[in-house]
C-alpha positions in Angstrom: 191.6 243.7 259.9 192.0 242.0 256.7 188.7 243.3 255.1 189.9 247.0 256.1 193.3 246.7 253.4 192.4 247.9 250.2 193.9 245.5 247.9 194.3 242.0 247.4 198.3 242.8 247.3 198.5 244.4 250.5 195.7 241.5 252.1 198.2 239.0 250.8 201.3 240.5 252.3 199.6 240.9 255.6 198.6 236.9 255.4 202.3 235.9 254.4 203.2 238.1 257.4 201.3 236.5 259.6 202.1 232.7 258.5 205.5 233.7 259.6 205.1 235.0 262.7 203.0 231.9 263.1 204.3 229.2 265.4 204.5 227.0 262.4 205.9 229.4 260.5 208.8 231.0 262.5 209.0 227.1 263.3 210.0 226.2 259.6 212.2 229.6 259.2 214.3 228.5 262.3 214.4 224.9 261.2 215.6 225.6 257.4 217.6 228.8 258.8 215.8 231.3 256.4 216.0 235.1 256.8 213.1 235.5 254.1 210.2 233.4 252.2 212.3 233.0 249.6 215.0 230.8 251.4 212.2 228.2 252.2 212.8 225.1 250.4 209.2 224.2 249.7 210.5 220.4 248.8 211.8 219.9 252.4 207.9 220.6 254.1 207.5 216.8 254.7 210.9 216.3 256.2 210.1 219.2 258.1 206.9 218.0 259.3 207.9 214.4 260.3 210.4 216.0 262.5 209.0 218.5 264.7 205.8 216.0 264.7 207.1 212.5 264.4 204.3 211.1 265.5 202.2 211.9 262.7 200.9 209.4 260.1 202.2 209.4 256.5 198.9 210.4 255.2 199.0 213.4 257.4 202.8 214.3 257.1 201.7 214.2 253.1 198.8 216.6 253.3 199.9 218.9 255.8 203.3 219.2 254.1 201.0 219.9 250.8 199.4 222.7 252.6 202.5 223.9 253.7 204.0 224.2 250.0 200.5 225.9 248.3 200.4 229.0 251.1 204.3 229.2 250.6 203.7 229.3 246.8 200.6 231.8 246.9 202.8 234.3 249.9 205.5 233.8 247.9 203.5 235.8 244.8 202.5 238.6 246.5 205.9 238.8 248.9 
């Protein structure tokens, strides 16, 4: 699907789209009550993280919460 959109815009747009219909995704819209990628609070991805998986290890919490902030920074572009 992706390779059939003809830009890099529109490929973009169809991966933001996807990250929030993701369960992680419409899982971190419901938990900081967003209506739109913009309303995310990038800063608040750990706290997120270490309460829908407490069980997680700092190390993991950090770079999962790290990956959560660079694809909401890069949707965020092209959104």
């Amino acid at each position: 699907m992706l390779n059939r959109l003809p830009k890099q815009e529109a490929k973009m747009r169809f991966l933001a789209y996807q990250f929030i219909s993701s369960n992680v995704g419409s899982a971190w819209f419901k938990w900081q009550n967003a209506n739109d990628l913009s309303e995310i609070q990038p800063e608040r991805a750990a706290e997120f993280i270490i309460q829908v998986s407490p069980s997680l290890s700092e190390d993991t919490v950090k770079r999962r919460a790290q990956t959560l902030q660079s694809w909401l920074k890069i949707f965020i572009e092209y959104w």
